[in-house]
Backbone bond lengths (Angstrom), bond angles and torsions (degrees), N, CA, C in turn:
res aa  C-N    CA-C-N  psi(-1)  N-CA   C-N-CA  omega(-1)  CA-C   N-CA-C  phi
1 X - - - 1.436 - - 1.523 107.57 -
2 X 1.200 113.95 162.01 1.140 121.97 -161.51 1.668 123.82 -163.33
3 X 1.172 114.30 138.91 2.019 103.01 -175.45 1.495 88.03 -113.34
4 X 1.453 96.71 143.68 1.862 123.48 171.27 1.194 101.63 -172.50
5 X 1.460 89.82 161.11 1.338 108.94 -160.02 1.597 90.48 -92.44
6 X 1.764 115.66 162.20 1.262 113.78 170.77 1.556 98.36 -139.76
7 X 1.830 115.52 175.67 1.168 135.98 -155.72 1.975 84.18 -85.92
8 X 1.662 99.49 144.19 1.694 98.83 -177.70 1.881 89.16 -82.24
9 X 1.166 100.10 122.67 1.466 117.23 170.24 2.024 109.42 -18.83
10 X 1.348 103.19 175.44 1.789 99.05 163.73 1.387 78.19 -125.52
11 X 1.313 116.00 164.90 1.770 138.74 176.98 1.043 90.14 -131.28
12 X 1.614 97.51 165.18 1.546 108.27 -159.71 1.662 93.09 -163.52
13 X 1.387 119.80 170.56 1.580 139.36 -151.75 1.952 95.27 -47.30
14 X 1.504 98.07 137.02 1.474 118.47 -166.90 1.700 113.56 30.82
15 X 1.797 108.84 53.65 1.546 108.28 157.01 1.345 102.65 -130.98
16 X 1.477 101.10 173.05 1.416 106.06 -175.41 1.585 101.22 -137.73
17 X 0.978 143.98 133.09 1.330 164.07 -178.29 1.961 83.63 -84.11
18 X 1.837 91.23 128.55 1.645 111.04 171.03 1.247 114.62 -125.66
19 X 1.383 125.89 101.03 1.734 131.53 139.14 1.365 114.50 -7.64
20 X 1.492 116.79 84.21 1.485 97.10 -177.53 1.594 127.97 -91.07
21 X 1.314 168.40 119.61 1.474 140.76 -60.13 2.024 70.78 -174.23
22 X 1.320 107.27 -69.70 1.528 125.87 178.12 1.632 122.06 -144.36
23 X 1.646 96.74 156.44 1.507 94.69 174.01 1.423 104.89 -136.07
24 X 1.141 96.23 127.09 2.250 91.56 156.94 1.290 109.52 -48.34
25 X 1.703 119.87 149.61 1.294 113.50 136.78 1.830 110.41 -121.60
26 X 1.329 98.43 142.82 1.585 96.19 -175.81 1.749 107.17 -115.08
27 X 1.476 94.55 -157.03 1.754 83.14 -175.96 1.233 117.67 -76.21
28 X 1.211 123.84 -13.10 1.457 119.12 -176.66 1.715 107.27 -72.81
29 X 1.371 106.76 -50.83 1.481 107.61 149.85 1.444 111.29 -31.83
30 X 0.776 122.21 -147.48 1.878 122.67 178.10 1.043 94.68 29.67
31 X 1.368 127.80 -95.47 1.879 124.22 175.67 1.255 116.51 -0.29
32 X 1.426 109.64 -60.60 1.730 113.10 -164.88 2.136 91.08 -90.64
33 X 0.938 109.94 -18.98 2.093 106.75 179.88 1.562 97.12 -71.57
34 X 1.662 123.17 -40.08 1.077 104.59 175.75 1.342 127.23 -98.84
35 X 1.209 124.88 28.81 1.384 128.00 178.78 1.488 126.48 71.50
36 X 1.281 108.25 27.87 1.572 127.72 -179.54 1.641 114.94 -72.41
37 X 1.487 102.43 133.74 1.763 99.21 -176.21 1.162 91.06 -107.29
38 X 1.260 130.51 49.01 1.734 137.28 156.06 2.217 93.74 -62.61
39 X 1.110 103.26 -33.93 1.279 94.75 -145.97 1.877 72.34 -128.43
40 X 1.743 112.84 101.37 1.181 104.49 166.34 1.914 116.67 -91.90
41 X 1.300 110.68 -0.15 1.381 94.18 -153.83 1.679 90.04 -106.47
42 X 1.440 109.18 7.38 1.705 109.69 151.42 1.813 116.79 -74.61
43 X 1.116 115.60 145.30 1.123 124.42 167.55 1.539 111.31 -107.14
44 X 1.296 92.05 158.20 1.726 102.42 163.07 1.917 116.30 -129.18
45 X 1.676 102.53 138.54 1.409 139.15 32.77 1.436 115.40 -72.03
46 X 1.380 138.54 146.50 1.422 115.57 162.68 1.967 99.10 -140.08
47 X 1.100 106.38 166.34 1.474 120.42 156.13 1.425 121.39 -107.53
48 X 1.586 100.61 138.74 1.569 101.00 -143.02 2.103 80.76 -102.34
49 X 1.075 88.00 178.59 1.676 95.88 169.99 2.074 121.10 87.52
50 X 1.075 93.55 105.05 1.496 103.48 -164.15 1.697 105.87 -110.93
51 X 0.829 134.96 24.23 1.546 134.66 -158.01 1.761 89.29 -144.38
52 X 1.052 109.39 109.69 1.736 111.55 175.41 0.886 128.96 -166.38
53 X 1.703 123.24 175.43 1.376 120.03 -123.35 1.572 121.86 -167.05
54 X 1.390 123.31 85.39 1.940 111.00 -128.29 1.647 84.91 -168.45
55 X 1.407 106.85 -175.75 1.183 112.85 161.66 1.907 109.69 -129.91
56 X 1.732 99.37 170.85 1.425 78.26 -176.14 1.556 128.73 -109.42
57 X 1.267 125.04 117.22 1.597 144.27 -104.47 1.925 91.86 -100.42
58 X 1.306 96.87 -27.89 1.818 114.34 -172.83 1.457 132.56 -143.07
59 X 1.197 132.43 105.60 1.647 119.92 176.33 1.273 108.41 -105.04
60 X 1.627 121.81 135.12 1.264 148.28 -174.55 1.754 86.50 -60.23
61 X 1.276 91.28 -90.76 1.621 92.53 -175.48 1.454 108.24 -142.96
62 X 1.666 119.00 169.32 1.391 123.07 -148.28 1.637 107.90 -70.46
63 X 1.531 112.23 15.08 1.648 99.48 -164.59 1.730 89.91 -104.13
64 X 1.067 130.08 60.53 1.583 127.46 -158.14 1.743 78.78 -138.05
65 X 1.185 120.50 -53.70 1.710 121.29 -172.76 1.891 92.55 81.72
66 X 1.011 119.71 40.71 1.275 112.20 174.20 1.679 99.95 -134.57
67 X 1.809 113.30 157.58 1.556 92.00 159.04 1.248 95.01 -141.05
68 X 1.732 106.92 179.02 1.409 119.85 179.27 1.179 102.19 -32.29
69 X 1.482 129.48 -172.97 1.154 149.75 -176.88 1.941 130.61 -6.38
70 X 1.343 85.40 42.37 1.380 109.26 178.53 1.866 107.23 -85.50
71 X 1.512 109.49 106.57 1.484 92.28 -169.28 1.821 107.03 -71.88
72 X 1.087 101.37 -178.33 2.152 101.99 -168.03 1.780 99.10 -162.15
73 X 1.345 70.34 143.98 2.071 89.76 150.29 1.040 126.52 -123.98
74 X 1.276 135.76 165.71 1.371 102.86 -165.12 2.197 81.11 -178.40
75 X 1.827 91.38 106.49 1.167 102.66 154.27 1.592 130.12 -84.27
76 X 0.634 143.24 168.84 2.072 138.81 -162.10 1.435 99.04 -171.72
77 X 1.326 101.65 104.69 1.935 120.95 179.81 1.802 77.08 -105.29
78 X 1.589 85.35 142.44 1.793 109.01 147.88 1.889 112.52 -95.24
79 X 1.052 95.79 118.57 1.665 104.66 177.44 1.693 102.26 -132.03
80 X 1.093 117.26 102.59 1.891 124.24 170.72 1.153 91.20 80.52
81 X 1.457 142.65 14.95 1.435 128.12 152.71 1.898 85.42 95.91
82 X 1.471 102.84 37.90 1.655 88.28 170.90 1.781 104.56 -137.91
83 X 0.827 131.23 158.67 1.615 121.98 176.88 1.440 130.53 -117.80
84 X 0.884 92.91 107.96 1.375 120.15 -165.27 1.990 101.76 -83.64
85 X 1.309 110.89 81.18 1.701 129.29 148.35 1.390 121.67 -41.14
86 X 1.563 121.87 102.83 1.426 134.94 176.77 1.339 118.34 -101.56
87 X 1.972 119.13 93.35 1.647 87.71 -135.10 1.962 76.27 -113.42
88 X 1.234 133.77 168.78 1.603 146.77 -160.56 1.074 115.30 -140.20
89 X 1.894 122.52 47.82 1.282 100.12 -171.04 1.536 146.19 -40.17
């Protein structure tokens, strides 16, 4: 494991780019920190941590129903390899 910095994503039609503030990591995290093929349809490199906590920093465009500096939480389950955003303003 390892910390680096990465490029801030581009967003694109109904996304919003999130300031993230904090993240949980739980066991499934750990799972993927230690290199576990519990979970094959993750790849690596990856960033671990799905539980978070930020505000949201950018909107693509107004069909998102979100705005700048709207603070959020935001749980993120993998279900069929798709992600499903639970966000609490």
């Amino acid at each position: 494991m390892s910390l680096e910095e990465v490029d801030v994503p581009e967003i694109g039609h109904g996304e919003a780019l999130v300031r993230v503030y904090a993240v949980g990591v739980c066991g499934t995290d750990f799972e993927l920190i230690l290199g576990s093929d519990l979970l094959p349809y993750i790849g690596y490199p990856t960033i671990p941590g799905h539980e978070i906590t930020g505000h949201i920093a950018r909107v693509y465009d107004e069909g998102t129903g979100f705005k700048e500096g709207l603070s959020m939480l935001a749980a993120v389950a993998l279900t069929h390899v798709h992600l499903l955003p639970i966000l609490f303003p």
